[in-house]
C-alpha positions, -999 to +999 in steps of 0.1 A: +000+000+000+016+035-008+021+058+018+000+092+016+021+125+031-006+145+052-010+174+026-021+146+000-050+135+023-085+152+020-119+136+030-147+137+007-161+164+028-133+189+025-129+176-014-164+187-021-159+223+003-126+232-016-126+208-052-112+238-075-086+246-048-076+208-047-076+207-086-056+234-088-028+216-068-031+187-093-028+209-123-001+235-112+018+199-099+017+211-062+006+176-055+009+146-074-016+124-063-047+130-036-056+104-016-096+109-013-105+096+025-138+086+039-140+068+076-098+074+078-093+051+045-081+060+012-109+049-010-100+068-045-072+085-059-075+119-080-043+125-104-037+151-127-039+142-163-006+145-173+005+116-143-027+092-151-012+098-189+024+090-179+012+059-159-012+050-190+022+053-207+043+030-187+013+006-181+012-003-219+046-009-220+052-028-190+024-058-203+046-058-236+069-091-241+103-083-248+096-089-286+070-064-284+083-041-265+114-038-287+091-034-314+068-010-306+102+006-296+116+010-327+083+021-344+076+047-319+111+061-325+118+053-360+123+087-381+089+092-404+117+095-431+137+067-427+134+036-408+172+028-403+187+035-374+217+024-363+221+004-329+234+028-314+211+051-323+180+032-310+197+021-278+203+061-275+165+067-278+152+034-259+173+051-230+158+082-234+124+070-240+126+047-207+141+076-183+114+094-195+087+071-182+105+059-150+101+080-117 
């Protein structure tokens, strides 16, 4: 179970007083996450749209074989004008692509 710090706590009470104000945090990245609580127990989680994207993101390829994932890989990074890259090219831009996606 992930741990919540205090400021990413709210009860559906307080979410529904003060829901633009708690948005706000999502949006401007104050907060990542917000845990929402009712009877002392997170039971949702509101994100910002950017992180429920980048975990959309990593999602996808984390259920990908390694086949696949090397695939999509390549086709995801492949130049629209040419489709040859050397290896050292696409292990240059697998890195990148996977930093990008890990946190």
């Amino acid at each position: 179970m992930l741990a919540y710090k205090r400021d990413e706590m709210i009860s559906v009470t307080d979410l529904l007083k003060g829901f633009k104000t708690t948005l706000d945090k999502l949006t401007s990245h104050q907060l990542d996450k917000v845990a929402v609580m009712k009877n002392n127990k997170p039971e949702a989680v509101i994100l910002s749209i950017d992180e429920y994207e980048r975990l959309q993101v990593k999602h996808h390829w984390n259920r990908l074989d390694e086949a696949s994932y090397l695939l999509s890989a390549f086709e995801s990074l492949a130049d629209a004008e040419s489709k040859s890259l050397s290896l050292e090219e696409l292990d240059a831009k697998l890195d990148q692509t996977i930093k990008r996606y890990e946190h």
